[in-house]
Structure formats: structure tokens, C-alpha cells
C-alpha positions in Angstrom: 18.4 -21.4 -14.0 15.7 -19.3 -16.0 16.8 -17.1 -18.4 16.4 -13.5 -17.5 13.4 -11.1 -17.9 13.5 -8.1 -20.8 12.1 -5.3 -19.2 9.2 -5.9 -21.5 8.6 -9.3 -20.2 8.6 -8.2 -16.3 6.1 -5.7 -17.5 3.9 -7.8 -19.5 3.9 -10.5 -16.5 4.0 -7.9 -13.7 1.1 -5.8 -15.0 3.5 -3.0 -14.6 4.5 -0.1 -17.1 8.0 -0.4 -18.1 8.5 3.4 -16.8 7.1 2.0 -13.3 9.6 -0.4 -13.4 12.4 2.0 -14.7 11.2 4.0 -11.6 11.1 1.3 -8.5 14.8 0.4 -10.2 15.5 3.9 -9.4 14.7 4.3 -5.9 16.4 0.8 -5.4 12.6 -1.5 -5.3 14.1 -3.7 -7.7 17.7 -4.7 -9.1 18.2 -5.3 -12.8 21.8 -6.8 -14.5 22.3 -4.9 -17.5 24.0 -6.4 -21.0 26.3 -5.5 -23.0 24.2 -3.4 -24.8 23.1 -2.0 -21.5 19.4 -3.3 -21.6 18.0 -4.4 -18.6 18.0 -7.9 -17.9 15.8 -8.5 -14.5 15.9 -11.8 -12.5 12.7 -14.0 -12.4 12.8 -13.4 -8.7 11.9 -9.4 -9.0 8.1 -10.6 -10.4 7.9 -11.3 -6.2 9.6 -8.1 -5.5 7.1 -6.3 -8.2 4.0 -7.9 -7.0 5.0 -6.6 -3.1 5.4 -3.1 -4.0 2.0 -3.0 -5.9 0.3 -5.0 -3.0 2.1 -2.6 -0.4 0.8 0.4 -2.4 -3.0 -0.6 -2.6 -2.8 -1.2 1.2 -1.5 2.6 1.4 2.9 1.6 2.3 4.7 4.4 1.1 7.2 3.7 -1.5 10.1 4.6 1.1 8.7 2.3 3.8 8.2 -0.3 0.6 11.9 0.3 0.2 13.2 -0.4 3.8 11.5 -3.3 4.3 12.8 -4.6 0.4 16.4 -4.0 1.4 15.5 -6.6 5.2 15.1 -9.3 2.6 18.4 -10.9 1.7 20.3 -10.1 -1.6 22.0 -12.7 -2.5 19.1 -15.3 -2.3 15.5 -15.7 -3.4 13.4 -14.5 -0.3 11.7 -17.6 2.2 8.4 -17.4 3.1 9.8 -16.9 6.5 11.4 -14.2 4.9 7.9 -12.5 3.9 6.2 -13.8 7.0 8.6 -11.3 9.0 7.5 -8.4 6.4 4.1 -8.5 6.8 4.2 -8.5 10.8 5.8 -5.1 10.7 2.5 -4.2 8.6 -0.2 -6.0 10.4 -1.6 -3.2 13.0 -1.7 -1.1 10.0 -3.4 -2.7 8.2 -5.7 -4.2 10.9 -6.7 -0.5 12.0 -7.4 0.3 8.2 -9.6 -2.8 7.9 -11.5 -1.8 11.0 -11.7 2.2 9.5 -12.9 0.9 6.2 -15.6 -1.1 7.7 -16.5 1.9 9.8 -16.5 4.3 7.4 -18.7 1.6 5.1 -21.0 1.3 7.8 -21.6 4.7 8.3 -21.9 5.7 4.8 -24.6 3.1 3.9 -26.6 4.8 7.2 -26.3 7.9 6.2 -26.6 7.6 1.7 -28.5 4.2 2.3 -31.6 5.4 4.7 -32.6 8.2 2.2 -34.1 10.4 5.4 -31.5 13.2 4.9 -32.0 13.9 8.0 -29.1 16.4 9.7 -30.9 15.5 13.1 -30.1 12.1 13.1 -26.9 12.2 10.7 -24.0 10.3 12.4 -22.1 13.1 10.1 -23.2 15.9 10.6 -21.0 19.1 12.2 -23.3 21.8 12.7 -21.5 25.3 12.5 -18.1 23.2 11.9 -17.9 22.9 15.8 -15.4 20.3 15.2 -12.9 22.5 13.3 -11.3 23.2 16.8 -10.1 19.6 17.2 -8.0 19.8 13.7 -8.3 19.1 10.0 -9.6 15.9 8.6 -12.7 14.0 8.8 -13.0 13.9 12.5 -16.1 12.0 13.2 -14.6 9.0 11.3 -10.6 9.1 12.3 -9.6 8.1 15.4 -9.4 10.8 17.7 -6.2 11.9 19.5 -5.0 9.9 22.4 -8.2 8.1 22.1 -6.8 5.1 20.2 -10.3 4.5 18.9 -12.8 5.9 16.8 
């Protein structure tokens, strides 16, 4: 068996900030043994767990939702890839309907910044007199709209 990561090692292989780490530990991302000193000791295996929760993030998982789906995997062994497989199902729409917004919102930006016309006639964007403040906050031409289920 490896030996066990300092908190300094996990942070210098993780990319992580030592008081990151001291944080996920907190809300229960990540498990670490402590020695008699009481340093942290962490497993090899949490450089997976560490990498998830940073992935998760970028994609927009809330650290909560991070944390259920963490405490699915089993303790007591290192996590399959079967085990991760059934993670990122739960995820998939999500992140399938933030693909398809981003592209959206890509393609609609380059029309609008890209074709230089500044044109409020022909802007995709445009809102005149904020007419669509009566549907509710937010950047309405680009969200889906309620009950719609598309853009």
C-alpha cells in the first residue's frame, strides 16, 4: 500500500489550496486519518475524490449536490469505474442542457458583437422598453422559457 498524503502533498498533486482541502474535509468531500500529532494524513485514493469536486464545480454542481453523490460511492473501497459511470448519469441532462445553452449563447453573441452592424432592429437581444421584464428576472431571450423546455 502507498504511504499516505501530507496535506501538502494532496495539495501540490491536487492543484488545490491546503485551506480548500481543509474545507471539502469539513463539509465531509473528503476523509483524512489524522496522526499522532493530529496532522492530516489523506489516502492516495482522495486525489480522485479531489479532482471530482473541482470537475463538478467547473461544470456548475453545487458543493452539497458534490457531497451527496460522494457519500453513493462506497467507503470502505477505492471507487470502480462503474462506480463513477453511475455518478455522472445523475449529471448528464445537466450538463447536456448547459452544453446546448453555451453553444446558444456562443452563437448568439458572435451575431450580435461579431457582425459590427449595432443594429437594435435586427438584434436577436434586444428588449425594447424591457417588455420582457413581465416574464421574470434573468436573461430571458437566452434561458429557456417556462414550461417551454426549450429556448
Amino acid at each position: 500500500m502507498h504511504e499516505a498524503l501530507t496535506i501538502g502533498q494532496l495539495s501540490t498533486r491536487s492543484g488545490v489550496a491546503p485551506s480548500a482541502l481543509r474545507y471539502y474535509e469539513r463539509l465531509g468531500l473528503i476523509r483524512a486519518q489524522r496522526t499522532g500529532g493530529n496532522q492530516r494524513r489523506y489516502a492516495r485514493t482522495e486525489l480522485r475524490r479531489v479532482a471530482f469536486i473541482r470537475i463538478s464545480q467547473q461544470v456548475g454542481v453545487s458543493l452539497e449536490e458534490i457531497r451527496e453523490a460522494l457519500d453513493s460511492l462506497p467507503s470502505a473501497r477505492t471507487p470502480t469505474p462503474d462506480d463513477w459511470a453511475a455518478l455522472s448519469k445523475t449529471w448528464r441532462d445537466r450538463l447536456d442542457e448547459k452544453i446546448r445553452l453555451l453553444g446558444k449563447l456562443r452563437d448568439d453573441l458572435d451575431g450580435c458583437i461579431g457582425c459590427g452592424c449595432l443594429s437594435l432592429q435586427r438584434c436577436t437581444l434586444y428588449n425594447p422598453g424591457d417588455a420582457l421584464a413581465a416574464e421574470g428576472p434573468g436573461a430571458r431571450l437566452l434561458l429557456p422559457r417556462e414550461g417551454s423546455g426549450a429556448a
